[in-house]
DORO-94887 format. One record per atom (N, C-alpha, C): x, y, z; atom name; residue in one letter; chain. Coordinates in Angstrom, 3 decimals. Example, Ala and Ser with C-alpha at 12.3 -4.5 7.8 and 13.67 -1.06 7.14 Angstrom:
<atoms>
+----------+----------+----------+------+------+-----+
:       c1 :       c2 :       c3 : atom : type : mol :
+----------+----------+----------+------+------+-----+
:   13.190 :   -5.690 :    7.800 :    N :    a :   A :
:   12.300 :   -4.500 :    7.800 :   CA :    a :   A :
:   13.200 :   -3.300 :    7.800 :    C :    a :   A :
:   12.850 :   -2.250 :    7.080 :    N :    s :   A :
:   13.670 :   -1.060 :    7.140 :   CA :    s :   A :
:   12.900 :    0.030 :    7.870 :    C :    s :   A :
+----------+----------+----------+------+------+-----+
</atoms>
This chain:
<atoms>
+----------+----------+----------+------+------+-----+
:       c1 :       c2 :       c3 : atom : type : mol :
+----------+----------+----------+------+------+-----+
:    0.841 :   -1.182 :    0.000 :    N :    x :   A :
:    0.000 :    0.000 :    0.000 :   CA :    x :   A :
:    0.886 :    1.246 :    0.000 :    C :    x :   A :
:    0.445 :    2.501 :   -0.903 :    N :    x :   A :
:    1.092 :    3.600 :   -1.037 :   CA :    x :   A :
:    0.912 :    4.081 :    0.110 :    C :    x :   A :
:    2.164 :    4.688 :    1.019 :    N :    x :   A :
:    2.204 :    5.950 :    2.304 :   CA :    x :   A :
:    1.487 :    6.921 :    1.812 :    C :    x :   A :
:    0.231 :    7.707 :    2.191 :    N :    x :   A :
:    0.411 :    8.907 :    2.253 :   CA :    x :   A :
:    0.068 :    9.700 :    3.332 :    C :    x :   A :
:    0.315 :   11.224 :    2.633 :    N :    x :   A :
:    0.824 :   12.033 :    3.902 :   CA :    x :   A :
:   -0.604 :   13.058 :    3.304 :    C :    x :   A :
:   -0.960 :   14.005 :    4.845 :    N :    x :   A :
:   -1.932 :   14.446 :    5.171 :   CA :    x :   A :
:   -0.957 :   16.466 :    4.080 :    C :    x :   A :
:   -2.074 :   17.147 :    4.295 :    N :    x :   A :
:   -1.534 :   18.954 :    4.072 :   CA :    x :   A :
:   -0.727 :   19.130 :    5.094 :    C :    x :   A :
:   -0.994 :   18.859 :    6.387 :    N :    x :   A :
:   -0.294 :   19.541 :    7.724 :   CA :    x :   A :
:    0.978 :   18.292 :    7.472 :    C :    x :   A :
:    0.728 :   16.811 :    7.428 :    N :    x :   A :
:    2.375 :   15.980 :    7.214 :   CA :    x :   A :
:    3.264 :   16.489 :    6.356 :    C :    x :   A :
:    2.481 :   17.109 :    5.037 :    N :    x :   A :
:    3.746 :   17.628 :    4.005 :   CA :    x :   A :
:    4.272 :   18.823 :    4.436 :    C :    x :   A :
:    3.925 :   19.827 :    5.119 :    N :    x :   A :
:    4.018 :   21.114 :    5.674 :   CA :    x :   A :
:    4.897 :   21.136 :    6.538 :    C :    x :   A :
:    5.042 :   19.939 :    7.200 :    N :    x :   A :
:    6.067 :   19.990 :    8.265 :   CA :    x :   A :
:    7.289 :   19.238 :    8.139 :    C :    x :   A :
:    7.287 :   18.249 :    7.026 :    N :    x :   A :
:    8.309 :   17.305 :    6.620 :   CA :    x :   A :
:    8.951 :   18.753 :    5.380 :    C :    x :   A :
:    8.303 :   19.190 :    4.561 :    N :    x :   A :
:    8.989 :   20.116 :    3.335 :   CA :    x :   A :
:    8.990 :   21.493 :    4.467 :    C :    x :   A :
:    9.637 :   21.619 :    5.094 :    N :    x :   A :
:   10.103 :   23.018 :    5.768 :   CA :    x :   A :
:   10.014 :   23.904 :    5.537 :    C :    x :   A :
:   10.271 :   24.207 :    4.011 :    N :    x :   A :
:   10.502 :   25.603 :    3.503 :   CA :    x :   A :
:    9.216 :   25.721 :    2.585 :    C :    x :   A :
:    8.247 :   24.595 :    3.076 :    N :    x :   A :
:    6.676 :   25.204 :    2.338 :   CA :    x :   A :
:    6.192 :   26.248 :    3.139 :    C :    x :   A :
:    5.178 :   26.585 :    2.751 :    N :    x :   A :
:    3.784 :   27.194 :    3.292 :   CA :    x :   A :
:    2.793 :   26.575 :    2.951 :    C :    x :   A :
:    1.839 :   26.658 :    4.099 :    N :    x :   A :
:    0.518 :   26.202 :    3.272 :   CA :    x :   A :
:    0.344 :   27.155 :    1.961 :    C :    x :   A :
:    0.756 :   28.293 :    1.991 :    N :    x :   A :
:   -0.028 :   29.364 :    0.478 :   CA :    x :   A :
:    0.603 :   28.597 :   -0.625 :    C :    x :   A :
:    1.788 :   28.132 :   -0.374 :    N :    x :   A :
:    2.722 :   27.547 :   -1.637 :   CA :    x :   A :
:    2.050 :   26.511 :   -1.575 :    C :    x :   A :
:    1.814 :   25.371 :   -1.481 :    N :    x :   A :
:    1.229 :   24.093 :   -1.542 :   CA :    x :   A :
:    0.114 :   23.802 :   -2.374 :    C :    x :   A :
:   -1.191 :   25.060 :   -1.557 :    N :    x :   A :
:   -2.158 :   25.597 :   -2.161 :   CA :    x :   A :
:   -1.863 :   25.701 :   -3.823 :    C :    x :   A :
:   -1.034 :   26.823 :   -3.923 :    N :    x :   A :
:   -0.564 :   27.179 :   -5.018 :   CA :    x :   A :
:   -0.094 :   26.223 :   -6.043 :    C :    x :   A :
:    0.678 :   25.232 :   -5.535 :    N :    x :   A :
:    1.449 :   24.386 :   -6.523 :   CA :    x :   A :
:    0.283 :   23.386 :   -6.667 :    C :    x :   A :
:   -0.383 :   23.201 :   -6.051 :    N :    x :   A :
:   -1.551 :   22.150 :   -6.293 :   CA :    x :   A :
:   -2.547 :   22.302 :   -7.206 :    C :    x :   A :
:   -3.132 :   23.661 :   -7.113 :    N :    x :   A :
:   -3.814 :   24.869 :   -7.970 :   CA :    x :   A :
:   -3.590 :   24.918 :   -9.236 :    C :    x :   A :
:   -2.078 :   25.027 :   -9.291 :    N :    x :   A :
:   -1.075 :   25.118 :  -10.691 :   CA :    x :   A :
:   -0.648 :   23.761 :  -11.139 :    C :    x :   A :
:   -1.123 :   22.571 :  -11.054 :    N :    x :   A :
:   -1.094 :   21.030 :  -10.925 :   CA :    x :   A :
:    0.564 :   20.944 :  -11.452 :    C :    x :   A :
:    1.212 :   21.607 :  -10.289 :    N :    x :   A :
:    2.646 :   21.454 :  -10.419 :   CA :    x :   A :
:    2.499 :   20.364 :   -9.303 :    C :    x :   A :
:    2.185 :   19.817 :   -8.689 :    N :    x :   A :
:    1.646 :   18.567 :   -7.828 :   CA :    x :   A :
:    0.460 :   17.967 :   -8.020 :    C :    x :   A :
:   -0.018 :   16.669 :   -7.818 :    N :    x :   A :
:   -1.625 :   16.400 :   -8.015 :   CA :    x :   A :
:   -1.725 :   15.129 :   -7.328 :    C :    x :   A :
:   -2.087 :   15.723 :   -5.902 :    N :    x :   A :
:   -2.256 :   14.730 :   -5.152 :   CA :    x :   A :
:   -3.505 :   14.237 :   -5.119 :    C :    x :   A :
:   -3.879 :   12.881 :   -4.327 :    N :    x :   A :
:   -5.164 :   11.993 :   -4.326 :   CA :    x :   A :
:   -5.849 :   12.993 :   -3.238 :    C :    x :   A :
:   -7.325 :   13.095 :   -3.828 :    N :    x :   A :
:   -8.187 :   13.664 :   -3.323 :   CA :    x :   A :
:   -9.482 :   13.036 :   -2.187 :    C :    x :   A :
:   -9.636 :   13.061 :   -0.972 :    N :    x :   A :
:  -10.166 :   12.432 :   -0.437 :   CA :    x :   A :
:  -10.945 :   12.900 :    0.780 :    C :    x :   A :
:  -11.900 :   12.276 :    1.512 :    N :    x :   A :
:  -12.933 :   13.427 :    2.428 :   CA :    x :   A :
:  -12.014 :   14.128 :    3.435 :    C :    x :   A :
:  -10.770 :   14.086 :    3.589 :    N :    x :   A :
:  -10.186 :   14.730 :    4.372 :   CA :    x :   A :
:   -9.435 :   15.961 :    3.656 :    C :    x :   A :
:   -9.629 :   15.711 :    2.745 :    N :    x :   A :
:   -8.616 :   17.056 :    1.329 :   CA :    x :   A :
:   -7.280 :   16.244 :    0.794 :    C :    x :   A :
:   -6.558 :   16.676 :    0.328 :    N :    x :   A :
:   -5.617 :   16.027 :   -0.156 :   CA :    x :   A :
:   -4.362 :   15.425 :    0.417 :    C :    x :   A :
:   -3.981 :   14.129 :   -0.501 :    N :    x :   A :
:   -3.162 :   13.415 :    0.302 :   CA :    x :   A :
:   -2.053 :   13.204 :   -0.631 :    C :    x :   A :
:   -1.086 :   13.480 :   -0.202 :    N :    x :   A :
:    0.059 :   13.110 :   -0.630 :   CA :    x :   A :
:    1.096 :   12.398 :   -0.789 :    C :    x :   A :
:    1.668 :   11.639 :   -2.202 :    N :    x :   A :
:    2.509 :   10.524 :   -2.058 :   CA :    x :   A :
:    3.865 :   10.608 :   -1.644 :    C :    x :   A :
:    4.971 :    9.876 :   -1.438 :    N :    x :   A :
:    6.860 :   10.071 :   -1.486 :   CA :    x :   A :
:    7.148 :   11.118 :   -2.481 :    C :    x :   A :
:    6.897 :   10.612 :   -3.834 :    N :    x :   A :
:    6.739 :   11.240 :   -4.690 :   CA :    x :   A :
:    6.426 :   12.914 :   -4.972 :    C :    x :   A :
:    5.105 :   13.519 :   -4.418 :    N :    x :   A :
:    4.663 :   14.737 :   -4.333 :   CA :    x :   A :
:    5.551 :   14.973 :   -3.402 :    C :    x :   A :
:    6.385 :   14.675 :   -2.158 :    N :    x :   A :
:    6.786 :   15.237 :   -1.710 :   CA :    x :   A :
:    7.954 :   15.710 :   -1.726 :    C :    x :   A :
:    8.827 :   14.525 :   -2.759 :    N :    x :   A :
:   10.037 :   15.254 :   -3.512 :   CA :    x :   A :
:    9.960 :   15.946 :   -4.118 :    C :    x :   A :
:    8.904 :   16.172 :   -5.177 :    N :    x :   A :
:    8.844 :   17.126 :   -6.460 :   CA :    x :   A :
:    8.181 :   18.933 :   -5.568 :    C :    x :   A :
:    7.796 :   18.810 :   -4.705 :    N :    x :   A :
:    7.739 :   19.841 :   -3.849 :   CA :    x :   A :
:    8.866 :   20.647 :   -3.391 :    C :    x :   A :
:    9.919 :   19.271 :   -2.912 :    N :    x :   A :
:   10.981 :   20.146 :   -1.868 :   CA :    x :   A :
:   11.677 :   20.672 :   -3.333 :    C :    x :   A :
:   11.837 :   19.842 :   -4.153 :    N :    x :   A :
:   12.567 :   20.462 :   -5.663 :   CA :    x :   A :
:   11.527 :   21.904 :   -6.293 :    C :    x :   A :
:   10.732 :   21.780 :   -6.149 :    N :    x :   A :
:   10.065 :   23.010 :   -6.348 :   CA :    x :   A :
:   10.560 :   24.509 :   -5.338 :    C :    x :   A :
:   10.509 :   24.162 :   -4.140 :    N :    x :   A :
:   11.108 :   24.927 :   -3.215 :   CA :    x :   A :
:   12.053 :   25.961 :   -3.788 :    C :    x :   A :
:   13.140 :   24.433 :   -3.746 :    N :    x :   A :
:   14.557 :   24.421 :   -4.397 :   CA :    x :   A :
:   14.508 :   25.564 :   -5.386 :    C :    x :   A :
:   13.780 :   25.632 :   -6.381 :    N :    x :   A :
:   13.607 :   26.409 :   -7.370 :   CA :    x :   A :
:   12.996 :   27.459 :   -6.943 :    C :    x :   A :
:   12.102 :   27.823 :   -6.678 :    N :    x :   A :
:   11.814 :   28.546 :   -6.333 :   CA :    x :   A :
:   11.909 :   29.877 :   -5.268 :    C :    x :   A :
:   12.732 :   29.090 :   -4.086 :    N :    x :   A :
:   13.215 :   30.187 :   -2.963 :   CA :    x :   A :
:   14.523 :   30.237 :   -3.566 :    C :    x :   A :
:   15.826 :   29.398 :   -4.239 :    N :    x :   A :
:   17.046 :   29.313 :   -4.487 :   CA :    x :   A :
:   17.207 :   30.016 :   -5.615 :    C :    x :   A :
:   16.910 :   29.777 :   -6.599 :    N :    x :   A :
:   16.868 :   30.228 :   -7.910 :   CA :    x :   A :
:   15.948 :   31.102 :   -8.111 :    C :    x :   A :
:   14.890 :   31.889 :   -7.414 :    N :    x :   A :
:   14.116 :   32.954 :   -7.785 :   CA :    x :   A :
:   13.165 :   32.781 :   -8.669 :    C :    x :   A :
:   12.919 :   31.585 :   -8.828 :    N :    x :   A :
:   11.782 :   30.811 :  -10.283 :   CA :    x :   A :
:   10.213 :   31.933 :   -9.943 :    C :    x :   A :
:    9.806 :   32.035 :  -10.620 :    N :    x :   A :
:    8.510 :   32.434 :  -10.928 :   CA :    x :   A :
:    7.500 :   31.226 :  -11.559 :    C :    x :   A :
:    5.956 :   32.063 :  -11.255 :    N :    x :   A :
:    5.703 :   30.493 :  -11.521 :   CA :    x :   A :
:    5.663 :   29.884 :  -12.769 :    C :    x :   A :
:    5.463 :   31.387 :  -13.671 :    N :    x :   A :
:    6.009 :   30.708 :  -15.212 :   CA :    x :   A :
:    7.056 :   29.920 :  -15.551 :    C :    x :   A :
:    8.288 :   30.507 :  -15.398 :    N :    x :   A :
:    9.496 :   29.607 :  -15.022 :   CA :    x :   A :
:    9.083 :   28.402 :  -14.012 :    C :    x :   A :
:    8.724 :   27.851 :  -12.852 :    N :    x :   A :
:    8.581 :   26.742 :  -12.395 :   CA :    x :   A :
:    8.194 :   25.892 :  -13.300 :    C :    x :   A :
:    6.693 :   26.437 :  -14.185 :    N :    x :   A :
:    6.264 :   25.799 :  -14.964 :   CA :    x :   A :
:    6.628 :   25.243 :  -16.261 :    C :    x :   A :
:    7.723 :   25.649 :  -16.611 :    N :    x :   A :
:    8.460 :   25.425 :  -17.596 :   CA :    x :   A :
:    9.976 :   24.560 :  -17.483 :    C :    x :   A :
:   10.298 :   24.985 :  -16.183 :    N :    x :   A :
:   11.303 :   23.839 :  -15.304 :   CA :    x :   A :
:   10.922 :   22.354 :  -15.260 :    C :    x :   A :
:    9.300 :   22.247 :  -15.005 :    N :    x :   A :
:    9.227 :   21.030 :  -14.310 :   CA :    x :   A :
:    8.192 :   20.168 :  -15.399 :    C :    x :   A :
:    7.936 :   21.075 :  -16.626 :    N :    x :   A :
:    7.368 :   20.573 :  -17.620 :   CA :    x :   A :
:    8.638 :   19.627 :  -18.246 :    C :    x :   A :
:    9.597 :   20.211 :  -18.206 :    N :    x :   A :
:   11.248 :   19.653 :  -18.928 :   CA :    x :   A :
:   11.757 :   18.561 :  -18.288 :    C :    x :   A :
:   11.427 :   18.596 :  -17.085 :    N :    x :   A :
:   11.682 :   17.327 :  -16.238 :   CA :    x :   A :
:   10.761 :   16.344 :  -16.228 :    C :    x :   A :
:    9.556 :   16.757 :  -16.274 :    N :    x :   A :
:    8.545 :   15.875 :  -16.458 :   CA :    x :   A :
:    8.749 :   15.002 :  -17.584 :    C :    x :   A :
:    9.095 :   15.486 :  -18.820 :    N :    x :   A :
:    9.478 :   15.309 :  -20.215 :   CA :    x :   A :
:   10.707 :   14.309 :  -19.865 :    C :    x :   A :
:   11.687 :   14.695 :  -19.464 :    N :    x :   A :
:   12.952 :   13.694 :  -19.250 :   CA :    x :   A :
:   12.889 :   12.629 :  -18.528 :    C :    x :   A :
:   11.814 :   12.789 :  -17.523 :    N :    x :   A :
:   11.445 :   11.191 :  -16.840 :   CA :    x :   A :
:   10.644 :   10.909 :  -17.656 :    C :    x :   A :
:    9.681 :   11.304 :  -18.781 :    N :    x :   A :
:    9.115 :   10.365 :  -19.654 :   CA :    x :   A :
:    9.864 :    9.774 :  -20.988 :    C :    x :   A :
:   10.755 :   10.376 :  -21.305 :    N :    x :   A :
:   11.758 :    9.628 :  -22.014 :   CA :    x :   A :
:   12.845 :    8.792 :  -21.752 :    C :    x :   A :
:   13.012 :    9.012 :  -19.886 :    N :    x :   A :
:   13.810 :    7.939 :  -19.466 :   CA :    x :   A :
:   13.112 :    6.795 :  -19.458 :    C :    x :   A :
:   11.890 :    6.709 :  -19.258 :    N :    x :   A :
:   10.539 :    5.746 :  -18.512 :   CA :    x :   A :
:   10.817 :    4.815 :  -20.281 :    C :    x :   A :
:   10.172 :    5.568 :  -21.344 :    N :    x :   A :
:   10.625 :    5.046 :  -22.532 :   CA :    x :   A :
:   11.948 :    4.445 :  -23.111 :    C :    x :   A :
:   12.928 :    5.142 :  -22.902 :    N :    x :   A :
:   14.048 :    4.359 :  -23.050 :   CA :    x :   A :
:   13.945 :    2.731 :  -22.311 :    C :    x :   A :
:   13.754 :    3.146 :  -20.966 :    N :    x :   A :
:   14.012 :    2.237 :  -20.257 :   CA :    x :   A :
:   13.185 :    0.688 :  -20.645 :    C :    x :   A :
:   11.912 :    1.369 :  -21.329 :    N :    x :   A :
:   11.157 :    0.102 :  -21.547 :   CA :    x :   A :
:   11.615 :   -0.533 :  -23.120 :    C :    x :   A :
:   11.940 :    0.487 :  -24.084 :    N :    x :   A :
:   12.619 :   -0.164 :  -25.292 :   CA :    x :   A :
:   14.072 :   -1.354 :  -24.839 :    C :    x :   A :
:   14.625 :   -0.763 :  -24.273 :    N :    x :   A :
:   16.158 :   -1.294 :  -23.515 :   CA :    x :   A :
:   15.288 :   -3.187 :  -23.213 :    C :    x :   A :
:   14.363 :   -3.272 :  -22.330 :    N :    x :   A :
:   13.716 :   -4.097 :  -21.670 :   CA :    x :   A :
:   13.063 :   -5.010 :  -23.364 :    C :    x :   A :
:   12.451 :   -4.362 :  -24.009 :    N :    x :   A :
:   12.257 :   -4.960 :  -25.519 :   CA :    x :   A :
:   12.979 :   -5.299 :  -26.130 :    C :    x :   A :
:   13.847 :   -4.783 :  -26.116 :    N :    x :   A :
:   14.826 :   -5.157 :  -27.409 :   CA :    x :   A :
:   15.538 :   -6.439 :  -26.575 :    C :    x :   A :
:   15.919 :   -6.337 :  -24.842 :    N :    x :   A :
:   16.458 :   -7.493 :  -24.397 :   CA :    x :   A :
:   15.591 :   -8.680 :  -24.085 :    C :    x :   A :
:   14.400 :   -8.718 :  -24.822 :    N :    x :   A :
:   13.386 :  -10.027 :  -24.585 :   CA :    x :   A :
:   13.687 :  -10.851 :  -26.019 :    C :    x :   A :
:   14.364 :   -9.848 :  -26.943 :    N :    x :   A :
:   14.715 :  -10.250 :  -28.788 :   CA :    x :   A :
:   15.614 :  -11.698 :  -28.821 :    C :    x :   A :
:   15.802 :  -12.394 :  -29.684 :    N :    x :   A :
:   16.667 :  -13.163 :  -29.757 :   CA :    x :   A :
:   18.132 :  -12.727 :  -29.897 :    C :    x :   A :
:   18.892 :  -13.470 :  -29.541 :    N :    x :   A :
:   20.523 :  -12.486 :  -29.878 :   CA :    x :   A :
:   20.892 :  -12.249 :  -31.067 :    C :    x :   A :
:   20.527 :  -12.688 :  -31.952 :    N :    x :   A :
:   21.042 :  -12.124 :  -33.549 :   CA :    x :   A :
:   19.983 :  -10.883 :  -33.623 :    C :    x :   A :
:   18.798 :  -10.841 :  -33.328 :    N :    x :   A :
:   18.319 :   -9.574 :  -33.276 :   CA :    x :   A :
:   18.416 :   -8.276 :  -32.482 :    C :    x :   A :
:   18.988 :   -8.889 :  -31.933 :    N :    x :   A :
:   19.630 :   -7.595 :  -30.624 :   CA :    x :   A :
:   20.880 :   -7.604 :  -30.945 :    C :    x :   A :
:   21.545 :   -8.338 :  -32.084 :    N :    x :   A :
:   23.320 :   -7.661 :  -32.583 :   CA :    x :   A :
:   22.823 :   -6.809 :  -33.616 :    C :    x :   A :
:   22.105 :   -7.182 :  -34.192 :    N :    x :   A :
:   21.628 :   -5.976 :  -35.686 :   CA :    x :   A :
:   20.937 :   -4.853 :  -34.932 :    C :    x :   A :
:   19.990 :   -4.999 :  -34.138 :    N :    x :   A :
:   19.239 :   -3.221 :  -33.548 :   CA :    x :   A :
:   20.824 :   -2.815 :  -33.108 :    C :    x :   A :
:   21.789 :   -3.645 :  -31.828 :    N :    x :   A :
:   23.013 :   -2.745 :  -31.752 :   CA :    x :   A :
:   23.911 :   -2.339 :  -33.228 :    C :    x :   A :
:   24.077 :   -3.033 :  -33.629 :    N :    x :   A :
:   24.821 :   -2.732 :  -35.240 :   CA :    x :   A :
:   24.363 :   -1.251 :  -35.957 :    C :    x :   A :
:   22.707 :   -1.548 :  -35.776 :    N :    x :   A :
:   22.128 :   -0.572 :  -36.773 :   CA :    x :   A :
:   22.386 :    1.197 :  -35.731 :    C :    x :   A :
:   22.375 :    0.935 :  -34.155 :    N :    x :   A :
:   22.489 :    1.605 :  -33.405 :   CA :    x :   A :
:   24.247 :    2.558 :  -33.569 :    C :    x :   A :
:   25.132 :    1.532 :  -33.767 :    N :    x :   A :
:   25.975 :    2.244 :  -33.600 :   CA :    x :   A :
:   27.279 :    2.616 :  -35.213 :    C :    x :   A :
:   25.850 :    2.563 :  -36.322 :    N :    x :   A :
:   25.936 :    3.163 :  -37.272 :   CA :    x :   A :
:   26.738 :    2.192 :  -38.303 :    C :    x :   A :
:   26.221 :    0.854 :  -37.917 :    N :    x :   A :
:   27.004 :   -0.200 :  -38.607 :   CA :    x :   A :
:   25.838 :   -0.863 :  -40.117 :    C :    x :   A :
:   24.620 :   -0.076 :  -40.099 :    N :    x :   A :
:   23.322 :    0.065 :  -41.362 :   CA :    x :   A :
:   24.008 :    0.369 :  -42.483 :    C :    x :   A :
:   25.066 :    0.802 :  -42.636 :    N :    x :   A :
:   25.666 :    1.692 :  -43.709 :   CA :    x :   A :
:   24.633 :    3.292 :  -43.947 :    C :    x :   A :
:   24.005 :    3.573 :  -42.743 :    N :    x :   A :
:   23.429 :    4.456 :  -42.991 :   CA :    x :   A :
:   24.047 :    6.102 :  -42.489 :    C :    x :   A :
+----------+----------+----------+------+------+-----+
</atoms>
């Protein structure tokens, strides 16, 4: 079962929140936590991408346009790691002569 954490648990574990920021980043679905009769709950997850929000935000002076454009790029790079990672996982289910030609063709051995 997923941990999660209450508004007042993330508030006091991420230090350098506020409730207004939280509000805010939640608002701005720069977080999107599970919604439930108590208000929202939060995973490990939301609560890293928070303190990294922080990070950006009190350290680097981010605005929220800039946040939003920070964490759109990251968002983007864990979805192309997520993809890599699952081609990597495909190509190693292939037989081995087919996984010497995808490497071959990979490291420009196609004559292409």
């Amino acid at each position: 079962m997923t941990e999660l954490f209450s508004e007042d648990d993330v508030v006091a574990i991420v230090t350098r929140l506020t409730r207004s920021d939280l509000v805010r980043f939640v608002e701005v679905s720069f977080v999107r936590p599970e919604r439930g009769l108590g208000g929202h709950f939060f995973r490990r997850i939301d609560i890293a991408r928070l303190e990294l929000l922080c990070d950006l935000s009190h350290d680097l002076d981010l605005d929220e346009t800039a946040l939003g454009i920070v964490i759109s790029l990251i968002d983007q790079l864990h979805g192309a790691r997520q993809d890599l990672s699952a081609m990597a996982r495909a190509i190693h289910s292939l037989p081995a002569d087919v996984q010497a030609s995808i490497a071959a063709a990979l490291h420009g051995g196609d004559g292409a």
